[in-house]
N, C-alpha and C positions, 0 to 999 in steps of 0.2 A: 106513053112509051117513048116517044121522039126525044119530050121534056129529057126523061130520064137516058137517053143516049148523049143530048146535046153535054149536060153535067158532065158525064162521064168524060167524054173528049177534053171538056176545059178542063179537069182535072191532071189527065194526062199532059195537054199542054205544059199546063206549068211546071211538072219534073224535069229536069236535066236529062238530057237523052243522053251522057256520057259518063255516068256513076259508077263509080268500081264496085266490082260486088264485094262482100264484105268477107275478112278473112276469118280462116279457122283455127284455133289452137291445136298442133296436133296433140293427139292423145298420150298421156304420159304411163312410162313406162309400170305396172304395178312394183313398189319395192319389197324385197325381198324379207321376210322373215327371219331370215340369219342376218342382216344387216342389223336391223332394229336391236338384237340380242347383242350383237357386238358395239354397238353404240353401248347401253345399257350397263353392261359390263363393264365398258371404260370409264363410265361415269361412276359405277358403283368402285372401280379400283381407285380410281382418283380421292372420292368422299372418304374412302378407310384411310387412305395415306394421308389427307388432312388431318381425319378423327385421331392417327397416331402419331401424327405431329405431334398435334394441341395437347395429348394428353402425356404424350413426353417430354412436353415444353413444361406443363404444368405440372408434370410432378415435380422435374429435377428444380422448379423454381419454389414449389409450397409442400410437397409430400415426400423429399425424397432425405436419406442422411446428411447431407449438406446443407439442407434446408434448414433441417430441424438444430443443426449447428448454429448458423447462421441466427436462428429467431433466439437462440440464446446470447450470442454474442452482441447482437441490438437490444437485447434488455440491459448487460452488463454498460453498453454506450450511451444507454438513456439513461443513463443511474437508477435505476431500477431493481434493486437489491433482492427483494422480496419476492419479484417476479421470477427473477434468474432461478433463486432457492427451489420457488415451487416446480421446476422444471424437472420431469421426470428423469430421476438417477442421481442429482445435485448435491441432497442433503446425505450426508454419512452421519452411523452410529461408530460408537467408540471401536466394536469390533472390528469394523471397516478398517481405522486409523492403524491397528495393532494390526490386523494383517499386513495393510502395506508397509510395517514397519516405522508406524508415525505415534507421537504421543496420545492417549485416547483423551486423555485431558484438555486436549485443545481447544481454547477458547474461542467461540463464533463472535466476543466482541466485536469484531471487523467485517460480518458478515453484514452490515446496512449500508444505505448509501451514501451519510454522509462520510463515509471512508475509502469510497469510489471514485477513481479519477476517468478521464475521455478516454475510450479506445475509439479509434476511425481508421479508415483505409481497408476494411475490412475486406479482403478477396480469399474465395477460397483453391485452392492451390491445386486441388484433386481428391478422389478417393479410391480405398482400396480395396475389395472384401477379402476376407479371410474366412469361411465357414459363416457362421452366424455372426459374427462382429465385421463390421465397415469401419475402418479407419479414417475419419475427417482433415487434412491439415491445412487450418488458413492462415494466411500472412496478414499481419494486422500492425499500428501504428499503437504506439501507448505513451503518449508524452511525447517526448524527442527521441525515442527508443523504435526502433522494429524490431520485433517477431514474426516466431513463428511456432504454432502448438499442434498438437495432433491427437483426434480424439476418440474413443473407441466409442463406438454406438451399435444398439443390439432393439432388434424387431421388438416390441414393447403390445402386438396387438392389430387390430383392425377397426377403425372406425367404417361399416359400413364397407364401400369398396377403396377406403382410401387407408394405406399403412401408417401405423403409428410406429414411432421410437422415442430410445430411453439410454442414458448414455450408460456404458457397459460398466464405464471407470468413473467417479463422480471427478468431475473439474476443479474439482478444488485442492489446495495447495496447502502446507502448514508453514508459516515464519519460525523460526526457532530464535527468538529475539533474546539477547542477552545486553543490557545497557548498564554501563560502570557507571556510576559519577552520580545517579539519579533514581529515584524509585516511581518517580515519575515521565511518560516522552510521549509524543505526538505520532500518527500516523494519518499520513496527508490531513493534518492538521486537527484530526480525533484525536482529543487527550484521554490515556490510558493511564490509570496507577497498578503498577505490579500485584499489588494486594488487592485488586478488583479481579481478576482476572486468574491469578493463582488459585491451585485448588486449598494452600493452606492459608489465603487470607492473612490478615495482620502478622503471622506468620512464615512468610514468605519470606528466603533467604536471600539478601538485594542480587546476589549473582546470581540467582538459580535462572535458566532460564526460561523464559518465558514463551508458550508454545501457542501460535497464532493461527486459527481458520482466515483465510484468504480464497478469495475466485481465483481463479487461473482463466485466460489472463489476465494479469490486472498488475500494473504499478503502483510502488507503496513505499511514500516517499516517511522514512524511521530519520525523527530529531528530536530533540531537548531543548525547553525554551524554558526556565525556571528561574524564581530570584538566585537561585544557586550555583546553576547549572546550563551550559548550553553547548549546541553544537549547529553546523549548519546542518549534519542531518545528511543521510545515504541513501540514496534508492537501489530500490531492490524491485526485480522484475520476476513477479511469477509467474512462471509462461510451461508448468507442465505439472499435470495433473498427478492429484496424488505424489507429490515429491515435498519435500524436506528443505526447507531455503535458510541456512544457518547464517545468524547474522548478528554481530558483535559490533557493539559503540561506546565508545568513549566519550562519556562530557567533559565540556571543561568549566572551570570557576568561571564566573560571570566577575565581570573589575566592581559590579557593587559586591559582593561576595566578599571576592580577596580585601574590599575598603574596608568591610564590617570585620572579618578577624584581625585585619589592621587595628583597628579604633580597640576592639579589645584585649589583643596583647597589649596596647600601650597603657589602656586602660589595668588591666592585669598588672604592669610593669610600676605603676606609679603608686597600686595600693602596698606591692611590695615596699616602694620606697618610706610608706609611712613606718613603718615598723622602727623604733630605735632601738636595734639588737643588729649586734654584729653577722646573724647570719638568720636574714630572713624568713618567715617560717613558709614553706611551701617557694620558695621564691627561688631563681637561677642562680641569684649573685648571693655572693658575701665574704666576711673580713677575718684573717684571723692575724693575732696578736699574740707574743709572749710570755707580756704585760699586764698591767690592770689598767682597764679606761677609765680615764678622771671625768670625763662626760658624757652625757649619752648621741649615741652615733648620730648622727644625721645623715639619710639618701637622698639625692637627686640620680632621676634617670641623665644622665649625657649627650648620650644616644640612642634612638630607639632602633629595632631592626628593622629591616627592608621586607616585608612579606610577601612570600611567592608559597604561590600553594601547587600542590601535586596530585594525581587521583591516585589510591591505595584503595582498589575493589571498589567499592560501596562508597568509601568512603574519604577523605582528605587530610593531608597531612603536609603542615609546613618545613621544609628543609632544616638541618642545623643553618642557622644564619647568628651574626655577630650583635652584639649592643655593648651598650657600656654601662657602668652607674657611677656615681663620686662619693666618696662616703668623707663626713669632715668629721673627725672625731681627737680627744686629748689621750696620752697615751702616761700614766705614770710606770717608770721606770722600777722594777724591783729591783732593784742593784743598789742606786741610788737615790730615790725618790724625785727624781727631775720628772718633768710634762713635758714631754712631746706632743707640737700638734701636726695629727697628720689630714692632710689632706689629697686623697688621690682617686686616678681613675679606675675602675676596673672593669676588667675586658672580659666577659662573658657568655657563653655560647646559649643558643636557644633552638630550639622546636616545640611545637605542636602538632595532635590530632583530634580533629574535628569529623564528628559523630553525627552523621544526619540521621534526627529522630524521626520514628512512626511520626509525628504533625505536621513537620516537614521542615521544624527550625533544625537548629547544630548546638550541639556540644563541644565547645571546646577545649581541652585539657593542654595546658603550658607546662613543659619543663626544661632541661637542661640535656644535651647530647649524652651528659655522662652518664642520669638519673636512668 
């Protein structure tokens, strides 16, 4: 018993006899039930106004008529021909052409990509609804060219909970190409022959015109590069759906051209000169006398003419222009039977027209101003 008093005391001893006692947390208040409710609340208004962000952010960027503009017009910038086509509304039948007052004829030669140039800068400008159609308009770069197109687009469906569209108006445009001088020309460097592309084939009237399927929009740079024929070529901007782009070109002779009906008029000119008869058969020049010739004529050409050629529709023709020929010939006199030699120049007028054939050479036909 003592043992266990003595313990005790050393025990005691060794505590600190001035310890704070130890403090309480007070009690906290319980919270309220309507609190918790109006937190919750704020947090649930918060989460919607995110969710209706994001999902207004993501339509008007992947689901919405602008979009579905857009995913067309970056198929047209990636040269993607074939893609663009298959895009719901794009492709027209002939009826389509006739309503909007376009040829149904229209050829989609143009319709691939190597006949595609860059569009970029592509923003879209706004939209507008009307009833069931939304009008698209974006401003876009095409070459060294700005535009700007606007496109009708109509509700096409539902994928799921997400809208589809389909454009109301198809995008595409018709060229109404008309090229003098050649039956053959380039767009943006696709070579076309009129008789591929015409619905009458080898039959094809060189001026008829020639009616083009074209994207809208799209630049389309119309030239003639031919041994015959050339031009530097016009660009044309089709930049509005379903419209009509009328477009006329002029080629011109190429200087090997003009060299080659050179070489064969004179060539032409000198088989004339073979002839000894005072008036050539088929030939510009010739002699006449009142007399009887003591020998037979002899031609040299003198002078040849200068050739310049000019476009006539389809086809080429050289101006009247001047030459000469010398004819040396004896002249017996019926009066009195004297020889006269005469030798002189004569001065001569000339033109040709030049026929470019179905194979793609010329015909040339020579005669005289007067013939």
């Amino acid at each position: 018993m003592q043992q266990g008093a003595i313990n005790t005391a050393d025990q005691r001893a060794d505590e600190p006899h001035d310890a704070p006692a130890p403090r309480r947390r007070p009690a906290r208040a319980p919270r309220s039930p309507r609190t918790d409710l109006t937190v919750l609340a704020l947090v649930g208004v918060l989460l919607a106004a995110a969710l209706a962000a994001g999902g207004t952010m993501l339509y008007r960027e992947f689901y919405s008529p602008t979009a579905f503009v857009e995913r067309y017009l970056d198929l047209l910038a990636a040269g993607r021909a074939a893609d663009a086509l298959a895009v719901p509304g794009v492709r027209v039948a002939g009826a389509d052409l006739t309503t909007a007052g376009l040829p149904e004829t229209a050829s989609d030669a143009l319709l691939r990509s190597t006949a595609l140039t860059s569009i970029d800068s592509i923003r879209p400008r706004g939209e507008t609804t009307d009833g069931e159609i939304t009008r698209v308009t974006v401003d876009y770069r095409a070459g060294a060219h700005r535009g700007s197109t606007t496109f009708d687009v109509e509700p096409a469906g539902w994928v799921g909970v997400v809208p589809t569209w389909r454009f109301a108006e198809s995008p595409l445009a018709v060229i109404d190409l008309t090229v003098r001088g050649s039956m053959s020309f380039d767009v943006n460097g696709f070579t076309i022959d009129k008789r591929q592309v015409s619905p009458l084939g080898a039959d094809a009237p060189p001026l008829e015109p020639v009616p083009l399927l074209v994207f809208s929009p799209g630049l389309y740079r119309v030239s003639v590069d031919t041994a015959i024929a050339a031009t530097p070529g016009v660009d044309v901007l089709a930049d509005a759906p379903m419209a009509g782009v009328p477009v006329d070109l002029q080629a011109e002779p190429t200087e090997e051209f003009t060299t080659v009906v050179q070489e064969r008029v004179d060539t032409f000119l000198d088989e004339c000169a073979t002839q000894q008869v005072l008036q050539p058969t088929g030939c510009p020049f010739g002699f006449v006398v009142q007399n009887r010739i003591a020998s037979l004529p002899t031609w040299t050409i003198e002078r040849y003419p200068e050739i310049t050629l000019e476009p006539s529709g389809a086809d080429w023709v050289v101006p009247a222009t001047e030459a000469s020929a010398r004819i040396q010939v004896d002249v017996r006199s019926l009066f009195d039977g004297s020889i006269r030699e005469v030798d002189e120049e004569i001065v001569f007028g000339l033109d040709a027209t030049i026929t470019v054939l179905p194979d793609g050479s010329a015909s040339i036909r020579v005669g005289s101003p007067e013939s």
